[in-house]
ROPAMAR-783399 format. One record per residue (C-alpha): x, y, z; residue in three letters; residue number from 1. Coordinates in steps of 0.5 Angstrom, whole numbers, plus 500, padded with zeros to 3 digits. Each point is the difference from the previous one (the first is absolute). Example, Ala and Ser with C-alpha at 12.3 -4.5 7.8 and 13.67 -1.06 7.14 Angstrom:
# residues 2
[node [525, 491, 516], ala, 1],
[node [502, 507, 498], ser, 2],
***
This chain:
# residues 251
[node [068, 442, 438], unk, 1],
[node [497, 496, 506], unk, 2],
[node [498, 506, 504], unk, 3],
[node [499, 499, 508], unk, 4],
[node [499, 507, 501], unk, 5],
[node [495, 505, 496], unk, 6],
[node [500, 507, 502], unk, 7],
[node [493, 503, 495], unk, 8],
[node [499, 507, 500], unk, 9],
[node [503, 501, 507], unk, 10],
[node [500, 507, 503], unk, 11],
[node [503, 503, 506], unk, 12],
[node [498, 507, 504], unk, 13],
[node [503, 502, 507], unk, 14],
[node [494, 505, 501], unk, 15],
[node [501, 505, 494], unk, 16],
[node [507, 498, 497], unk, 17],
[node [499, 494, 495], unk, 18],
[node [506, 495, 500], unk, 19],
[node [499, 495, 496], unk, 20],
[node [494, 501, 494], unk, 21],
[node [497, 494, 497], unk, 22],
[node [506, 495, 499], unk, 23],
[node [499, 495, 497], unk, 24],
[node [505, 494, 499], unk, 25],
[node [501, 493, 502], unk, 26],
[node [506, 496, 504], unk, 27],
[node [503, 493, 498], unk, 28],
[node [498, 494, 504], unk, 29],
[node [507, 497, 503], unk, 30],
[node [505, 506, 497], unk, 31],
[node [504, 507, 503], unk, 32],
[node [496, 506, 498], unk, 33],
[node [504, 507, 501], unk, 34],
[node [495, 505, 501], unk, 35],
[node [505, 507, 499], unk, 36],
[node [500, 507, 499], unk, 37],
[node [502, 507, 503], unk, 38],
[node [499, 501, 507], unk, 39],
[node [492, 502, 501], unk, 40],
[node [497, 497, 494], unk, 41],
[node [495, 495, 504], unk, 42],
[node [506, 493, 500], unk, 43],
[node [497, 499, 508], unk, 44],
[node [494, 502, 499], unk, 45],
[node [499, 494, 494], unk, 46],
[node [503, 496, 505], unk, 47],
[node [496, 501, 505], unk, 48],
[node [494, 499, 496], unk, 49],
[node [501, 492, 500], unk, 50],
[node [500, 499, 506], unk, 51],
[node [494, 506, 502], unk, 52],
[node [505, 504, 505], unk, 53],
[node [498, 506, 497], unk, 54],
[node [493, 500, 505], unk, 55],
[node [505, 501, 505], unk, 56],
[node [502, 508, 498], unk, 57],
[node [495, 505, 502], unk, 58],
[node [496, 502, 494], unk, 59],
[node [502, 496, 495], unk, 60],
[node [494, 497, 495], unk, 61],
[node [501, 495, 496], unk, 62],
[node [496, 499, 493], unk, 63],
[node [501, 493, 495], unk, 64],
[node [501, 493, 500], unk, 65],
[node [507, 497, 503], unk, 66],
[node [499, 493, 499], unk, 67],
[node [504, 494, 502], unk, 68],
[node [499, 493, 497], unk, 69],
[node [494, 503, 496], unk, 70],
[node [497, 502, 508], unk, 71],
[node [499, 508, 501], unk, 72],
[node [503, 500, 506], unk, 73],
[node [496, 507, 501], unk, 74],
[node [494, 497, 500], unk, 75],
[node [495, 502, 507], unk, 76],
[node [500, 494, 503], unk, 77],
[node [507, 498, 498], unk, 78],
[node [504, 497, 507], unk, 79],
[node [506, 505, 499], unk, 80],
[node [503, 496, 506], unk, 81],
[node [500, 493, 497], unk, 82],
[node [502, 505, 493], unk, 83],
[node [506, 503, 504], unk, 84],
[node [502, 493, 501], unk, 85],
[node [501, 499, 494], unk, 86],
[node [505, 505, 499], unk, 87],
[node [507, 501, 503], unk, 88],
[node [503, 507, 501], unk, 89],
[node [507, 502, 500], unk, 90],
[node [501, 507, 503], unk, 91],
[node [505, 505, 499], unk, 92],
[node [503, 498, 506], unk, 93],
[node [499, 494, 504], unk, 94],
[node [496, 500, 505], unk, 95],
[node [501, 493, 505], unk, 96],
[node [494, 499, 505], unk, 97],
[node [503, 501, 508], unk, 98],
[node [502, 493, 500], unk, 99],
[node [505, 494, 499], unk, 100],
[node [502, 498, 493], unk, 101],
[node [496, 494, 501], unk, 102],
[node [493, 503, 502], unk, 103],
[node [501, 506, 493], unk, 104],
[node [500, 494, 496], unk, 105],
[node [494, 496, 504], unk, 106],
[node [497, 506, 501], unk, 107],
[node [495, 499, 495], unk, 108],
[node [499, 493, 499], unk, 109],
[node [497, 500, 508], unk, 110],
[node [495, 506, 498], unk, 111],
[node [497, 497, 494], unk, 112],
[node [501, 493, 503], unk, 113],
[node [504, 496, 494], unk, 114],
[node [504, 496, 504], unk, 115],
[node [501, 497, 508], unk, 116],
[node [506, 501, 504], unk, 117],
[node [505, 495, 501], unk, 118],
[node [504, 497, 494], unk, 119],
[node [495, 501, 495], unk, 120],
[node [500, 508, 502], unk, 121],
[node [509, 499, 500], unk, 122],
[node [500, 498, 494], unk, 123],
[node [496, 505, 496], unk, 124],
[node [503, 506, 505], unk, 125],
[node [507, 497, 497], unk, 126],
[node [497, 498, 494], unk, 127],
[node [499, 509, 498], unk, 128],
[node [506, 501, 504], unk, 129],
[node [504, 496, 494], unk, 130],
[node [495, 504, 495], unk, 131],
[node [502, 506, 502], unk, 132],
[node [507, 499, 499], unk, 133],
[node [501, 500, 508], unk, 134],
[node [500, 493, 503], unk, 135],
[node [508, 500, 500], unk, 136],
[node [500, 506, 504], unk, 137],
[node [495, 499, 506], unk, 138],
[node [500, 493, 501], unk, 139],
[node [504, 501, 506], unk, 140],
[node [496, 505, 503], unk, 141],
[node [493, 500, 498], unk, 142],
[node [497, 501, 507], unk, 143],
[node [503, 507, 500], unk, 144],
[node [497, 506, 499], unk, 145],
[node [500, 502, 492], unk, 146],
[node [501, 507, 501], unk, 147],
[node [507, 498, 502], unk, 148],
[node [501, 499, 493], unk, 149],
[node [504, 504, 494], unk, 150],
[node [495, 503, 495], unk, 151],
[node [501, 497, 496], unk, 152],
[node [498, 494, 503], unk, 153],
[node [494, 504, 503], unk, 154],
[node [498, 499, 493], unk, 155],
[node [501, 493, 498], unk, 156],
[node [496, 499, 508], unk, 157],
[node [495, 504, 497], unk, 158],
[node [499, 495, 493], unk, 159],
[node [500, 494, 503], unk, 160],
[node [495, 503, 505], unk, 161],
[node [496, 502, 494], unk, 162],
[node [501, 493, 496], unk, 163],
[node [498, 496, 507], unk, 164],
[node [492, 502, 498], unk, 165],
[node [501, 496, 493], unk, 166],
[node [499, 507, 496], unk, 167],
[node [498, 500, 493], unk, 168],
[node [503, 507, 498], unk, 169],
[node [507, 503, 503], unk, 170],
[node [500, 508, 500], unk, 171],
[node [506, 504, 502], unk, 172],
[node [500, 508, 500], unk, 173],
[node [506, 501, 499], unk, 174],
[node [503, 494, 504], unk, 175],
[node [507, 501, 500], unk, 176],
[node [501, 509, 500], unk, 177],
[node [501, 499, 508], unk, 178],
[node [506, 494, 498], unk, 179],
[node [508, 500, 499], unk, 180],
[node [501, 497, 493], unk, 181],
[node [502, 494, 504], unk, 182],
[node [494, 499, 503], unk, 183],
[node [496, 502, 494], unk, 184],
[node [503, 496, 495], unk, 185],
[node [498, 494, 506], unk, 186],
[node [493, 503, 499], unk, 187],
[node [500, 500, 492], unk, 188],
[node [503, 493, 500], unk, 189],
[node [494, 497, 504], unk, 190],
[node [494, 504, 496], unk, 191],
[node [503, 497, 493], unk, 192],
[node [501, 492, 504], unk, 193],
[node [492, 502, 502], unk, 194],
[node [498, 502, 493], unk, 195],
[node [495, 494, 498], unk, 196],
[node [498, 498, 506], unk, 197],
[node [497, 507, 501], unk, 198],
[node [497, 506, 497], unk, 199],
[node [505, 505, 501], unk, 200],
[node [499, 508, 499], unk, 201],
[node [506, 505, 502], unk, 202],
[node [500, 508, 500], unk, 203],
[node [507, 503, 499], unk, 204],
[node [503, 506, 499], unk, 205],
[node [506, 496, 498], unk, 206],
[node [501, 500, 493], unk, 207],
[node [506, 495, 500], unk, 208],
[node [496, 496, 504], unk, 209],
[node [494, 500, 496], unk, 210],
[node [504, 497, 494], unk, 211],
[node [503, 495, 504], unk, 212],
[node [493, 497, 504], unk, 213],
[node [494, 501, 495], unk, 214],
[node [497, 495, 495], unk, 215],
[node [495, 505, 500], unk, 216],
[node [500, 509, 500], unk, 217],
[node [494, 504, 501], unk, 218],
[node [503, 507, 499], unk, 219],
[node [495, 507, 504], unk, 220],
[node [501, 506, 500], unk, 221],
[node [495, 505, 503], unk, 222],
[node [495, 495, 502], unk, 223],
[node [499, 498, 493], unk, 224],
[node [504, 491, 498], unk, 225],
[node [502, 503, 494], unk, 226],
[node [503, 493, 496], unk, 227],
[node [501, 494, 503], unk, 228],
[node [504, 493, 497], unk, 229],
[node [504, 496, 500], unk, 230],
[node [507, 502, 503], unk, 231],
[node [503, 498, 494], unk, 232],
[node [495, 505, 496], unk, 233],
[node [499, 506, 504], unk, 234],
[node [507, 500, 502], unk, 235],
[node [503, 499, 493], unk, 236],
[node [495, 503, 496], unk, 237],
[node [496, 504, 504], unk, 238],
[node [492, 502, 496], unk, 239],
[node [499, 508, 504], unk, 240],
[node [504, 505, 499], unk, 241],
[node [501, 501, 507], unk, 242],
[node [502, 493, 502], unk, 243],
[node [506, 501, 495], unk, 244],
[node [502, 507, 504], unk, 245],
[node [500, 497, 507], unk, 246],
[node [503, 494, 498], unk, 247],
[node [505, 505, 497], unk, 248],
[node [501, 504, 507], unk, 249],
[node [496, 506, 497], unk, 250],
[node [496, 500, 506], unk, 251],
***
């Protein structure tokens, strides 16, 4: 496996209370890796170790190496903006800045000054816009405000803008739970049409939508990656007992 993302002995404590205990485990280069389990058991705590998210909470500490393109990205010194950068996020629900469709998408490429203004700065909003599966629907109103939008194309707004900053990695915590199944299939079609280009890396609770997207499974319980796989071999010859009992809807 061309691992892009290698977790080595990661550990993760919010004061007190461990939520996550030495994991490790490595993530395809160009694939769907599905993080899953039962609620509480550390998926966004995973998740939020590849793009050093997790300092943001009060009191948490972080121990173990995360590293991405054999680059621990926990060093001292390391630029944790030009790290984050890298890394896309899809939240739970959207969240459009308060300005037009257009400026979502531009938004980042003027921060980090990838491009001018003008046809070159059209071309590449339209560009991500058709990425993200939005193009068709908002070309006829691109200067007006993206809070006007559905949610679900809230959504698709906030891929594209996360795409704009040439990203090597896509996160998603649960990028569809705020979605109509209409609007979340949309979601899924764009993640599969993006796989190989990109690094993908999803938290579901969402055991069918796990089956569906996942090249890859990383399955946690209690702060603990019990097995990881292959969908085809954790899915259908799952290794741990506990595994097996999740799969079989026991918990």
């Amino acid at each position: 496996m061309d691992a892009h993302i290698k977790f080595k002995d990661l550990s993760v404590r919010y004061g007190e209370r461990t939520v996550l205990d030495k994991v490790n485990v490595e993530f395809p280069r160009g694939q769907i890796t599905v993080i899953m389990g039962p609620s509480g058991c550390g998926k966004t705590t995973l998740l939020k170790g590849i793009n050093r998210f997790l300092e943001l909470v009060d009191g948490a500490h972080v121990s173990g190496q995360v590293m991405i393109d054999n680059q621990d990205i926990y060093t001292p010194g390391v630029d944790v903006t030009e790290i984050r950068k890298k890394i896309g996020l899809l939240a739970q629900r959207p969240y459009p800045l308060p300005m037009s469709i257009y400026d979502n998408v531009a938004y980042g490429m003027r921060i980090h000054q990838l491009v001018g203004k003008g046809r070159a700065m059209d071309a590449l909003v339209r560009h991500y816009l058709e990425e993200a599966g939005l193009w068709e629907e908002v070309k006829d109103r691109l200067h007006k405000p993206a809070t006007a939008l559905s949610l679900g194309q809230q959504q698709r707004l906030c891929l594209a803008r996360g795409l704009a900053v040439n990203p090597t990695v896509l996160l998603g915590d649960e990028p569809t739970s705020a979605l109509d199944p209409i609007s979340a299939q949309h979601i899924e079609q764009r993640l599969i049409a993006l796989k190989g280009e990109y690094t993908i890396v999803l938290v579901t609770h969402i055991l069918r939508q796990a089956k569906r997207l996942a090249d890859y499974v990383i399955f946690m319980y209690l702060g603990e990656m019990v097995e990881s796989g292959t969908a085809q071999q954790v899915f259908e010859q799952p290794k741990k007992e506990r595994t097996r009992a999740y799969l079989a809807g026991q918990f």
